[in-house]
N, C-alpha and C positions, 0 to 999 in steps of 0.2 A: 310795520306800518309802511311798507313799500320803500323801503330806504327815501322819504321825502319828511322834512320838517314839517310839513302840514299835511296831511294825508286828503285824498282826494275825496272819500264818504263821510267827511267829518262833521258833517249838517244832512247826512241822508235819509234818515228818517221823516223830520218834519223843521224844516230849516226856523231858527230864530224863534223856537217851542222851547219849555223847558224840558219835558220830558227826552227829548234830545240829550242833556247829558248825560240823564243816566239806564237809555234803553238802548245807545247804540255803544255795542262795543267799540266799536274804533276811537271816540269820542273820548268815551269811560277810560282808556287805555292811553290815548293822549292826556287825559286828564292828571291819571298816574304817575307819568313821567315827566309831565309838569310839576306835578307839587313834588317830585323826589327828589330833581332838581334845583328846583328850587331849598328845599329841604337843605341839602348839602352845599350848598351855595350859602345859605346862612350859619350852618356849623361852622362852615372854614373861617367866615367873617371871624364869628365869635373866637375862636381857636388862635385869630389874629391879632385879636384886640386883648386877647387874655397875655399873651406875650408881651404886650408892649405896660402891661399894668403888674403894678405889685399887687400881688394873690397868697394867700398861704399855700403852703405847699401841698394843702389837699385839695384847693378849688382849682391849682393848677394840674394837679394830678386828674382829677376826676373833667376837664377842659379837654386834656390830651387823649383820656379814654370815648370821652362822645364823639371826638372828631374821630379818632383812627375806625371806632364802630361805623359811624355814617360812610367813612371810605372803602370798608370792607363789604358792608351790603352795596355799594356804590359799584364797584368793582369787579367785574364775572371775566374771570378770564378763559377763554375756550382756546386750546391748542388745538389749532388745524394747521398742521404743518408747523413753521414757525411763527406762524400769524398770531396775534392775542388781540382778542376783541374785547371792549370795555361796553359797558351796559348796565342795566337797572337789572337787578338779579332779581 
């Protein structure tokens, strides 16, 4: 998306339409990475608050498995050189 948090064709179809969300790729693809973030953003919450509560040992078990899956698809790491890039895989 041009290495920018809002991308520049994000309304270029038909600005302030609804069909706009979901006929322009750029859009659609902001869209994605918003709710993935978002997404992982409320697992880690949850993951948080499950620590600090008494849980049986399988709600805490099965807490620590959603959160480490969310951080796994969350996480793409590409070696180019010794660089590692993080991203929405």
């Amino acid at each position: 998306m041009a290495d920018k948090w809002i991308p520049d064709d994000i309304l270029a179809l038909q600005p302030f339409k609804s069909s706009n969300i979901t006929e322009n790729p750029t859009t659609v693809q902001f869209n994605h990475r918003i709710l993935g973030t978002s997404t992982l953003t409320l697992i880690s919450v949850l993951w948080l608050i499950s620590r600090k509560r008494i849980l049986p040992p399988r709600a805490y078990t099965a807490t620590v498995a959603f959160g480490i899956m969310a951080w796994i698809q969350y996480i793409k790491l590409k070696k180019k050189g010794k660089v590692a890039e993080v991203g929405w895989i």
